[in-house]
MARPALO-640763 format. One record per atom (N, C-alpha, C): residue number from 1; x, y, z. Coordinates in nm, 3 decimals. Layout:
+-----+---------+---------+---------+
| seq |       X |       Y |       Z |
+-----+---------+---------+---------+
| NUM |       X |       Y |       Z |
...
+-----+---------+---------+---------+
REM end
This chain:
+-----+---------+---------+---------+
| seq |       X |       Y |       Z |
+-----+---------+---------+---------+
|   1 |   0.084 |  -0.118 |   0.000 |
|   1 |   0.000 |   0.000 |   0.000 |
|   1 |   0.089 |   0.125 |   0.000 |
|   2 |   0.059 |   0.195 |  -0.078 |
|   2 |   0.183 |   0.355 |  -0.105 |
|   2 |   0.115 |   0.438 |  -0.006 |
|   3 |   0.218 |   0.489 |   0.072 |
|   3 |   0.197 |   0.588 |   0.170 |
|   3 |   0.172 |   0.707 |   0.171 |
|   4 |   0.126 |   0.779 |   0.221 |
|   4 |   0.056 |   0.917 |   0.227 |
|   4 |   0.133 |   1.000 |   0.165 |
|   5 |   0.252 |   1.046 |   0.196 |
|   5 |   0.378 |   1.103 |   0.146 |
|   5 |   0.365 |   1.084 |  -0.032 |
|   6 |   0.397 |   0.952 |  -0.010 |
|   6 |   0.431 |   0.877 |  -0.217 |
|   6 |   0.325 |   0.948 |  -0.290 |
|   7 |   0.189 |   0.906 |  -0.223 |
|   7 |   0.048 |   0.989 |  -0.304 |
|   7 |   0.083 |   1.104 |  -0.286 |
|   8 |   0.113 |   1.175 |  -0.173 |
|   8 |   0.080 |   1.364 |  -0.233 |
|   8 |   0.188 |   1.374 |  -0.309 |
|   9 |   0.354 |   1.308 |  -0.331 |
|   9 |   0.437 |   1.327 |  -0.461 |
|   9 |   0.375 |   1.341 |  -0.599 |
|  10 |   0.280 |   1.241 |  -0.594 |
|  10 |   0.239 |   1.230 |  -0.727 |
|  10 |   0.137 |   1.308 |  -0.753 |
|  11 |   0.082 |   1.420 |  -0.679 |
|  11 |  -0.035 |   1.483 |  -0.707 |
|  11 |   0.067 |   1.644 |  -0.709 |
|  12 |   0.100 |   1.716 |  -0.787 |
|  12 |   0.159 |   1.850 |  -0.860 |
|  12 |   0.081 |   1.984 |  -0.874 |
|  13 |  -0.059 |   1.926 |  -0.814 |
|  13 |  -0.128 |   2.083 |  -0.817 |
|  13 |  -0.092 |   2.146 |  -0.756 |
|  14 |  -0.056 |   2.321 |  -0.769 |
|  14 |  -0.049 |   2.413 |  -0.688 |
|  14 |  -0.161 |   2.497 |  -0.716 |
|  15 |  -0.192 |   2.554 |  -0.574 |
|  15 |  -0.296 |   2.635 |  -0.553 |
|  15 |  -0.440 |   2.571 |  -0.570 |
|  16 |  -0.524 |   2.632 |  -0.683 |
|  16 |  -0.688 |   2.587 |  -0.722 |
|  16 |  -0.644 |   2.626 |  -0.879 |
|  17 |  -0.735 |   2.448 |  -0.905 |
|  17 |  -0.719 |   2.469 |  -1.091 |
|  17 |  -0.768 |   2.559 |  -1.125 |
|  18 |  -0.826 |   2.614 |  -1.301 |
|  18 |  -0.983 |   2.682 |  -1.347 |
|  18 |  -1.044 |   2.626 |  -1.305 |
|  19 |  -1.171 |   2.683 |  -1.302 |
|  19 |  -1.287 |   2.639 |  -1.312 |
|  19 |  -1.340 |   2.600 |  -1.447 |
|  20 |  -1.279 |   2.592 |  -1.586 |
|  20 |  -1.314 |   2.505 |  -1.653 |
|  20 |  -1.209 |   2.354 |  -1.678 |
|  21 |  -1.110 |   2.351 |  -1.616 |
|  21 |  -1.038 |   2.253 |  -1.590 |
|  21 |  -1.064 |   2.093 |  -1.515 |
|  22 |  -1.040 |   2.018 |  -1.595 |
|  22 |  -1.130 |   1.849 |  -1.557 |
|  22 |  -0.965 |   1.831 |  -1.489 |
|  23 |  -0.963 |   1.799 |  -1.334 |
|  23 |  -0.828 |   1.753 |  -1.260 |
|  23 |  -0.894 |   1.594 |  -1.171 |
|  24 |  -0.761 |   1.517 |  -1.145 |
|  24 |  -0.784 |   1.425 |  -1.024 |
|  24 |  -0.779 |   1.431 |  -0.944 |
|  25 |  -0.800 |   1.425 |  -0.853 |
|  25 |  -0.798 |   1.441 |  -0.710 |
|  25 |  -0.773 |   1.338 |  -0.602 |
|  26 |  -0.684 |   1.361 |  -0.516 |
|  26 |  -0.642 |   1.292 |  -0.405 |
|  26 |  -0.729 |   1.313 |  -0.294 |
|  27 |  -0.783 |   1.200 |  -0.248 |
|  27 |  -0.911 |   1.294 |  -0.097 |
|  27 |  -0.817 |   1.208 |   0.037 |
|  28 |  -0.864 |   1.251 |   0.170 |
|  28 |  -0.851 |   1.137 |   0.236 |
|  28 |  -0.972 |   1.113 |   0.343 |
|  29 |  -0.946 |   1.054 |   0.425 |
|  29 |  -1.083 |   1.021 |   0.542 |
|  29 |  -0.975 |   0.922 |   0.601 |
|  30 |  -1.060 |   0.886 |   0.759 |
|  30 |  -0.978 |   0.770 |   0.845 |
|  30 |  -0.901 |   0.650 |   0.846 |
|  31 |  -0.932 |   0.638 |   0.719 |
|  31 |  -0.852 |   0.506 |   0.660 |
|  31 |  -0.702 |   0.553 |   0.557 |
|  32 |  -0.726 |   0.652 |   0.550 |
|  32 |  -0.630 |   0.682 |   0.476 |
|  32 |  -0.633 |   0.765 |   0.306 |
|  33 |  -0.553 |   0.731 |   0.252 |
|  33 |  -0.557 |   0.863 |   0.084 |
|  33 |  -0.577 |   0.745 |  -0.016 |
|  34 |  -0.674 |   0.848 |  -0.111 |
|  34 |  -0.743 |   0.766 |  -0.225 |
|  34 |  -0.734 |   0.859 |  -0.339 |
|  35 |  -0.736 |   0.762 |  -0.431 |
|  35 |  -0.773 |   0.881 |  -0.587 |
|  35 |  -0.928 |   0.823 |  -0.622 |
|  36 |  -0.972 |   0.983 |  -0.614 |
|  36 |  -1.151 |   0.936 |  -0.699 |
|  36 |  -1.142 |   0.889 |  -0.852 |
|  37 |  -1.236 |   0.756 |  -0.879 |
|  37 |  -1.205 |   0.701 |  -0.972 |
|  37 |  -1.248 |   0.856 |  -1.121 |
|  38 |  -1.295 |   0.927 |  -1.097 |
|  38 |  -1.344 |   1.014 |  -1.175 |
|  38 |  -1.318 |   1.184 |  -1.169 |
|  39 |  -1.319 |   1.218 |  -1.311 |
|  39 |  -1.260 |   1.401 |  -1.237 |
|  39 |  -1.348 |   1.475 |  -1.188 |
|  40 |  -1.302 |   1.578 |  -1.127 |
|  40 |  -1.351 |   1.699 |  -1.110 |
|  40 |  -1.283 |   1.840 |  -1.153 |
|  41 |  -1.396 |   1.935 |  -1.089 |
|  41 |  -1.350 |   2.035 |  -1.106 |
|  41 |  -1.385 |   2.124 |  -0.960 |
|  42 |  -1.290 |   2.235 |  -0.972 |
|  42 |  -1.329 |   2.332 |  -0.862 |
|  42 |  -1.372 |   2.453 |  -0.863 |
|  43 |  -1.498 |   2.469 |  -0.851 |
|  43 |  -1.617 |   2.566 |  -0.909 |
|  43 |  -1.647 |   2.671 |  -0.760 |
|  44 |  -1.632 |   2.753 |  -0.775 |
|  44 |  -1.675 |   2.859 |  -0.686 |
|  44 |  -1.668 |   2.821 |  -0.543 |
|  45 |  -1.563 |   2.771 |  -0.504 |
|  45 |  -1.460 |   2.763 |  -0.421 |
|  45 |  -1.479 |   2.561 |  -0.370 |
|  46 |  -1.582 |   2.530 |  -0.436 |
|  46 |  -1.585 |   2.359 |  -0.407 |
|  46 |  -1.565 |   2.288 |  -0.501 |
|  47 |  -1.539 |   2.156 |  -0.472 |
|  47 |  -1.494 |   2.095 |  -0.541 |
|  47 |  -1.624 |   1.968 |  -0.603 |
|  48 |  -1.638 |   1.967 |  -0.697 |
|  48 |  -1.732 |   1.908 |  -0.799 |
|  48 |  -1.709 |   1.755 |  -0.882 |
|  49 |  -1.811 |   1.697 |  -0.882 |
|  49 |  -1.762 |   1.597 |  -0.998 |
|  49 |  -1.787 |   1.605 |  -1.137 |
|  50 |  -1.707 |   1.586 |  -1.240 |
|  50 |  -1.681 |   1.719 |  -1.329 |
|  50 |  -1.850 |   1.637 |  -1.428 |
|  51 |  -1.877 |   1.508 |  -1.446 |
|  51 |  -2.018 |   1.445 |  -1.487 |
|  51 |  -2.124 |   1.468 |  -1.454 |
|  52 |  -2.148 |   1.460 |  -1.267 |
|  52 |  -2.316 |   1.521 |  -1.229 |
|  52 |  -2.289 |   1.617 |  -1.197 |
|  53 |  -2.161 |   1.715 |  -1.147 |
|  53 |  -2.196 |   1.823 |  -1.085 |
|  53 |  -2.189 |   1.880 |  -0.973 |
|  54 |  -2.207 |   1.733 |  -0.879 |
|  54 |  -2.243 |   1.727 |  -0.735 |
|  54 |  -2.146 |   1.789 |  -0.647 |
|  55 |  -2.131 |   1.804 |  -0.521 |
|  55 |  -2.018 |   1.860 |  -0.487 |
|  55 |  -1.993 |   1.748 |  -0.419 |
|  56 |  -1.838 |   1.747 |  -0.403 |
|  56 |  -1.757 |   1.588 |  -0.345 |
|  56 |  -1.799 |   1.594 |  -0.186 |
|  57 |  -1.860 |   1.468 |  -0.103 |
|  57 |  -1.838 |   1.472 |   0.034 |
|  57 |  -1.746 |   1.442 |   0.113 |
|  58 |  -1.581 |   1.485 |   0.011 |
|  58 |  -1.456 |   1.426 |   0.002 |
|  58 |  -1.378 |   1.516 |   0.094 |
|  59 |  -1.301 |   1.468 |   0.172 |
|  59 |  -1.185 |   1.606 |   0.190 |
|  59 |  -1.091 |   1.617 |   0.083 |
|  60 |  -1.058 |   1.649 |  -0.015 |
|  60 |  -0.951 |   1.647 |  -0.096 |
|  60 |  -0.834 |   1.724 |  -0.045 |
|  61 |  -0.715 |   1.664 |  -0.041 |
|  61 |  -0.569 |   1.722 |  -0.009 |
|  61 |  -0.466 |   1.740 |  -0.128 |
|  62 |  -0.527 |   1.689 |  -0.280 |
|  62 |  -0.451 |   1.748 |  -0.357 |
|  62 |  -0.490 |   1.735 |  -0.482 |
|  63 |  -0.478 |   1.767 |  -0.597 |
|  63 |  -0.525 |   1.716 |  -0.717 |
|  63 |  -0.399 |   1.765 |  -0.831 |
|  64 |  -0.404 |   1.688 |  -0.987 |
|  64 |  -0.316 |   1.677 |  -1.059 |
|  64 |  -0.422 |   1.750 |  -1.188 |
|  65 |  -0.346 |   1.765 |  -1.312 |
|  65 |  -0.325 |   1.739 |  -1.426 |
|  65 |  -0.408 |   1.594 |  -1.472 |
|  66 |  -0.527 |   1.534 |  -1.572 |
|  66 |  -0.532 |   1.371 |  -1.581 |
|  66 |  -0.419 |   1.364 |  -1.661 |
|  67 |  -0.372 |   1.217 |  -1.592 |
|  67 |  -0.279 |   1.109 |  -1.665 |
|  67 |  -0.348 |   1.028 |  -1.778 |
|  68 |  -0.219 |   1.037 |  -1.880 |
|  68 |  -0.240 |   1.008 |  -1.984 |
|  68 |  -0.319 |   0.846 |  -1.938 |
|  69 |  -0.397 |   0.751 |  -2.031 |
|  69 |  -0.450 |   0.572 |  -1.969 |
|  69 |  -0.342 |   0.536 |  -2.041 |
|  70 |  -0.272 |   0.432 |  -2.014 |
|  70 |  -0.182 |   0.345 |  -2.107 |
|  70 |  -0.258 |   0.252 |  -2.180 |
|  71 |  -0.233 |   0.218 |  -2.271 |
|  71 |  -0.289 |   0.141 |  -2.372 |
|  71 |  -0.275 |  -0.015 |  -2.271 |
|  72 |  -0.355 |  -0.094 |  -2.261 |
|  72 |  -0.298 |  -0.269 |  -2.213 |
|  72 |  -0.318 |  -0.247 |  -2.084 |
|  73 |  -0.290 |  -0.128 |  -1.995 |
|  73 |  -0.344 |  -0.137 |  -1.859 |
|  73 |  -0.438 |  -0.133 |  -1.804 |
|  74 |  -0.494 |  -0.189 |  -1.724 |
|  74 |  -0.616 |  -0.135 |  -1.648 |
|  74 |  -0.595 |  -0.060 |  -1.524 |
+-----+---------+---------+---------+
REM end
């Protein structure tokens, strides 16, 4: 399991994306740090899922740029 540290390495956002910008996001809660399988965005100061809209009931601690999918991976 990659540790808290390794995940926020890999997450490069500084500051707050646009608001027309589709990013990933790193959240965490008591168990520990996750990536939401889906993007968002951060719209008038919350953070959204960029498909319904909704606002995340996530804490998010960081978000990226999406990564390119590799072809053959899942």
């Amino acid at each position: 399991m990659a540790t808290r540290e390794k995940r926020l390495a890999q997450f490069d956002g500084n500051g707050e994306p646009a608001p027309e910008q589709r990013v990933e996001v790193l959240c965490e809660d008591h168990s520990g740090t996750y990536q939401l399988p889906f993007a968002c965005r951060f719209v008038n100061g919350q953070w959204r899922n960029d498909t319904t809209g909704g606002a995340l009931e996530a804490n998010v601690i960081a978000w990226r740029m999406p990564r390119e999918k590799q072809a053959g991976i899942a």
